[in-house]
N, C-alpha and C positions, 0 to 999 in steps of 0.2 A: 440445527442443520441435520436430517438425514444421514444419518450411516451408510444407508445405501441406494444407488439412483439405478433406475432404468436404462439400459441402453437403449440405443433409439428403432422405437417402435413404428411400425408400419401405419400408416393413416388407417383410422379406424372407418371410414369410407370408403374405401376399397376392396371389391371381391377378393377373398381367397387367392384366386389362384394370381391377381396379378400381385398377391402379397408374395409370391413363390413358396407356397406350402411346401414341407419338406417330410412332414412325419411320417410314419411309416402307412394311414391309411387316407395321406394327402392333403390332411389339416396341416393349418399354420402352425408351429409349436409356440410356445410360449414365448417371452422375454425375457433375454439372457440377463440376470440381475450380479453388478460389479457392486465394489465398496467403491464411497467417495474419496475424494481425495483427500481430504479432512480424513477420514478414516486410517488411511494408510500413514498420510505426514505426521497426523497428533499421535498415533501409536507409536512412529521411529522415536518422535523428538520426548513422549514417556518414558518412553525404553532407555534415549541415552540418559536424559535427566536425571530418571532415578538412579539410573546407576552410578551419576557421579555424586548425588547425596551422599552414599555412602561411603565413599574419598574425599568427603569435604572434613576437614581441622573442624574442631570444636574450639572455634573462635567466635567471638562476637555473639551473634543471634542466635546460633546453634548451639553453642557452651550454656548458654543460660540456659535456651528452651530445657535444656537435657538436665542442668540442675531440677529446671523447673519439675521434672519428671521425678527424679531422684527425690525429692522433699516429698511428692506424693506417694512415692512408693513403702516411706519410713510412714507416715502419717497423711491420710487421708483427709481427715477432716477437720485437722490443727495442723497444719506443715510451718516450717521454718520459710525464714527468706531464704531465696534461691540462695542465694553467696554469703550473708550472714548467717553465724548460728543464734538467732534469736527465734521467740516466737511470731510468726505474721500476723500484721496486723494492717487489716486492710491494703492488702497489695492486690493490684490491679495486675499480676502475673499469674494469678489463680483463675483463669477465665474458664467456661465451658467447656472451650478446646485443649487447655490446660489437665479438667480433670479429665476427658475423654481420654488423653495419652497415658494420663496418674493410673485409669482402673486397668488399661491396656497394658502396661508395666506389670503391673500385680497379678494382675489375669494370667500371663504369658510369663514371666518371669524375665521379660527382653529389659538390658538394660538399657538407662535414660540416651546413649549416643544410640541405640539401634532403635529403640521406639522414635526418637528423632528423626534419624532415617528413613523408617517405615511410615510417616506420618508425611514424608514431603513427596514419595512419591503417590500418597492417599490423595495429600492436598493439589497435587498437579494434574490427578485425575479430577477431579473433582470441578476442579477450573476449565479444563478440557470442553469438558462436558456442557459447565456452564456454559459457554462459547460457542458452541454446538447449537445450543438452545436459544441463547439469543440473538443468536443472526441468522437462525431459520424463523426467530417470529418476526424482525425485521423486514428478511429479503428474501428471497428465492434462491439470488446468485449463491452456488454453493461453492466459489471460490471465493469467495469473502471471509471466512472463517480461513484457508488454508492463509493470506496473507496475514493474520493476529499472529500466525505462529513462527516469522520470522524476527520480530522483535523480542516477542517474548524466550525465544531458544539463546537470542543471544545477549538478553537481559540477568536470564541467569545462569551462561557460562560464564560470564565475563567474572564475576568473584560468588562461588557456590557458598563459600564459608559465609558470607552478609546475608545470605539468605533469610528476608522473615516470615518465619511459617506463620504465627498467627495473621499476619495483614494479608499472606498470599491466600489462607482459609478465609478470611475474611472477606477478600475479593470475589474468590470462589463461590461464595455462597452468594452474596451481591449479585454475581449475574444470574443464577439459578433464581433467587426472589424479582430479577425483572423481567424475567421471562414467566413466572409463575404470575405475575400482577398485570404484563401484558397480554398475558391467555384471558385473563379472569375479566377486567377492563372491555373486553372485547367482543366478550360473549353478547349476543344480540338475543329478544326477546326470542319464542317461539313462534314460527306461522300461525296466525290464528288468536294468538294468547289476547285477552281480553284489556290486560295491561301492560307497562314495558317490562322488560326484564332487570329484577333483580341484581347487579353484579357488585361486586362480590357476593358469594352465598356465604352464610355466616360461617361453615368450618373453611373455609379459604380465607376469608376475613381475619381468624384468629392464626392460621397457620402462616398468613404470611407477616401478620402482626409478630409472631413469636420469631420468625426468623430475623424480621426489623432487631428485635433485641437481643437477639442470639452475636449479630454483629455488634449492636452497640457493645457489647460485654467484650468481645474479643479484641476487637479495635476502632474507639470511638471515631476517630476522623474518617476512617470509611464507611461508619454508618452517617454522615451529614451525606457522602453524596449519596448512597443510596435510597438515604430518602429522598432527596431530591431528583431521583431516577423515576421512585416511584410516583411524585407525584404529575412526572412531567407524562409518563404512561397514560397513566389514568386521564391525565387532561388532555392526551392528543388521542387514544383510542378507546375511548365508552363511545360507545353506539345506542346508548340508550340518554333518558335524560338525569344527568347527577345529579340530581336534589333527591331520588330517590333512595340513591347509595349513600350517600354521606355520610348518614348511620353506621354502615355495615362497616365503612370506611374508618370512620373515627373510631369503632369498636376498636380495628387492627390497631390503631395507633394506643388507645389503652392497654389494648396488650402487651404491643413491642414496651409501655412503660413499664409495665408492673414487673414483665421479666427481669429489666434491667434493674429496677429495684429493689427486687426480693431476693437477688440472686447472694448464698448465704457466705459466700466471702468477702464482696465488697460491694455498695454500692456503686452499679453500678454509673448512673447520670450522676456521681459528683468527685467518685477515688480519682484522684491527679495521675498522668500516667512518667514523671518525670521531676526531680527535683527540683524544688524555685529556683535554686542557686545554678544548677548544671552541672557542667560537670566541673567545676573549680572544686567541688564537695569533694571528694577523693584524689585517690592517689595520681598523679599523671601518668601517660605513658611513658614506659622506661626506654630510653635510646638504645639502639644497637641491638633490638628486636623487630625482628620481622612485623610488618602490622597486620600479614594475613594470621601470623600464630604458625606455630609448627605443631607436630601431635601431643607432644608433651609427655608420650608413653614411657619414655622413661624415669620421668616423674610421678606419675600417676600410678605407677606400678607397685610404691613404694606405699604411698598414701593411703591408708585404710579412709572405705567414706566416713565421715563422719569428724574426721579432725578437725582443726585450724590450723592455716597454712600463714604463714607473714607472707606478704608479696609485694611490689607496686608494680609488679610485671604486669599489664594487662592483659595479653595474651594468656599468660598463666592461668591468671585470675578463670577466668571463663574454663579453659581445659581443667584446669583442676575441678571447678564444680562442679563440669558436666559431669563426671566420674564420681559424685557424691561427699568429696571435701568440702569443707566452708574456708574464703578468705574472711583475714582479721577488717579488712577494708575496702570495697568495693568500688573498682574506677567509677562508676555512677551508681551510687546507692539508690536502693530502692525510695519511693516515695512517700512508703508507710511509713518508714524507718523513721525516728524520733529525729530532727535535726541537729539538738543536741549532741546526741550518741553517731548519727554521722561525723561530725564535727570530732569530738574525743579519737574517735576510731583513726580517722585520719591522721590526726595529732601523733599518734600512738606508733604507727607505722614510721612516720615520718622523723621520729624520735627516735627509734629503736635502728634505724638504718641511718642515722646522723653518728659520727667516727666520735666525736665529740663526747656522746652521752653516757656515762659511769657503767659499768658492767651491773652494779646495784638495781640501776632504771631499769635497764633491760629485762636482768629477772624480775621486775615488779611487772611489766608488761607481758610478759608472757604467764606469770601467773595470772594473773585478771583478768587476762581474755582467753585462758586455757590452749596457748599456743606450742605446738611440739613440734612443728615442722617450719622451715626457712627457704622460699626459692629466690635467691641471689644473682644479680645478673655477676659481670665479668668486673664492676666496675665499682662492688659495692666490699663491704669488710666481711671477713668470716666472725661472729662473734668467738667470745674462747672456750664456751660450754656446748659451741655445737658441732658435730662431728658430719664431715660429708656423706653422702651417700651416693650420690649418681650424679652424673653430670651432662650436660650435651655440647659434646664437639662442634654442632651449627654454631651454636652462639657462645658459649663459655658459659653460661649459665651454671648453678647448681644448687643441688637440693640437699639440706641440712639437717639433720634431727636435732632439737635440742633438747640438750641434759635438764633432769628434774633434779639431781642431785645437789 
């Protein structure tokens, strides 16, 4: 869609003077040039967006993405699991857009909740724009693009904190690649040209192949429909005859492969993005916690990154990370994670917050997983080697250091 439209212009038919020429030597002056409406509304609902990113809790999709940042920021090119302290291996949370926020961290010095931040109001432009572009190759109507953006304003007010930046980047780039494929698709031969027109030209071919796998790597379920966007382009707007293209065509689809499988953290067409099991693997949510998360600053204030924390608070789990700690057990462990060693970890947790188990046990879990810190709801036992530190008035929560002595 056009940024900016014309106001409406005199028939170009018509003398001068019944245009009512006004300039100072009796010519018509020019056309007064407005922004469109899209211009004005997608810039409010940017403006307020972003700004509530940055009042969104690190909960949920946020708290990760931000770990995710934090594990790059320590190690770039071996990072740990976002919430385990282990090495990763093959985690499908390491994607393009992943390191793009890792080198941005490093670069800037911004930590993993502010590069999270800074990344969702990148990604809402970016989608913006998308939107812009494909329903100006569409339509003409330039109020077609202003109705997308009452769903979407209130898709993500309604809970900021669930926000997922990689599927909403991945969306974003989705409609930028169907508007790139229905320019290209569209292109007609030259007047004159001897044969039909080539479409795709090969560096369009490979550019919109590489973005095919650019999605697949960030978020595979949206790249099925994007192909499937792409291929319905192509088959409703070539103007020329496809058996010519095919080639050029199939090229892109070799590319968007090979991206996705060379890509050197995990392959991508085959890393799982989700436990077999679900989330029965970890801890449950703990009751009498809010399930948006609170900020946890009082906890987090305490926590140097790099520790392990005991938790089954979910909400924790996630705010602690974003800030650079590791939990001993992850409500939904990652998918690389050995199943095994999910399984134990759980165990472990679950043992060491059972009233029951010998102060013995205790210490033996917390030495083997290198555990010094304890965030306890209201409901759970203080053990006898661990001394409080903070606490939150919301919920009765509190955070524990325990003794190595």
């Amino acid at each position: 869609m056009p940024l900016f439209s014309a106001a409406s212009a005199p028939p170009s038919d018509l003398p001068p003077a019944t245009t009512g020429g006004d300039g100072p030597d009796g010519t018509t002056r020019p056309p007064l040039w407005l922004p469109s409406p899209y211009l004005v509304l997608g810039g409010l609902v940017w403006a307020v967006l972003s700004a509530v990113a940055w009042r969104a809790p690190l909960c949920c999709e946020a708290g990760l993405q931000a770990a995710v940042v934090e594990r790059l920021r320590v190690n770039l090119l071996h990072p740990a699991f976002p919430m385990t302290d282990l090495p990763a291996v093959a985690s499908a949370h390491y994607s393009p857009y992943a390191l793009l926020q890792g080198l941005a961290a490093r670069a800037t010095g911004l930590s993993g909740p502010s590069v999270v931040a800074v990344a969702a109001s990148v990604n809402l432009l970016l989608l913006l724009t998308g939107i812009g572009r494909l329903t100006r190759l569409l339509t003409p109507n330039r109020w077609v693009p202003v109705l997308v953006l009452v769903p979407l304003a209130l898709i993500h007010w309604a809970d900021p904190a669930r926000w997922s930046a990689p599927s909403t980047f991945a969306v974003a780039v989705t409609f930028h690649l169907w508007a790139w494929t229905g320019h290209a698709a569209a292109r007609a031969a030259d007047p004159g040209a001897p044969r039909p027109g080539r479409t795709p030209r090969w560096a369009e071919a490979v550019g919109i192949g590489v973005l095919l796998g650019l999605v697949l790597l960030v978020h595979p379920p949206t790249a099925v429909g994007a192909a499937i966007g792409c291929l319905a382009l192509i088959a409703v707007r070539t103007r020329t005859r496809i058996r010519p293209t095919l080639w050029r065509w199939a090229f892109g689809v070799v590319c968007a492969v090979t991206v996705a499988a060379l890509w050197p953290y995990y392959n991508g067409l085959t890393a799982p993005r989700t436990p077999p099991e679900g989330r029965t693997t970890g801890p449950p949510a703990t009751e009498g916690v809010r399930a948006a998360g609170e900020p946890y600053a009082w906890a987090t204030a305490y926590v140097p990154p790099g520790e392990v924390v005991l938790t089954d608070s979910r909400p924790a789990m996630y705010a602690l990370a974003g800030h650079g700690a590791y939990v001993l057990a992850d409500a939904l462990p990652d998918a690389g994670l050995a199943r095994t060693e999910r399984r134990e970890r759980s165990r472990a947790v679950a043992a060491y917050l059972d009233t029951a188990t010998p102060q013995a046990r205790r210490d033996g879990i917390t030495a083997r997983y290198g555990v010094r810190w304890l965030l306890l709801t209201r409901f759970q036992r203080l053990p006898e080697n661990a001394t409080v530190l903070a606490f939150s008035p919301a919920t009765g929560e509190v955070l524990a250091r325990v003794s190595t002595d």
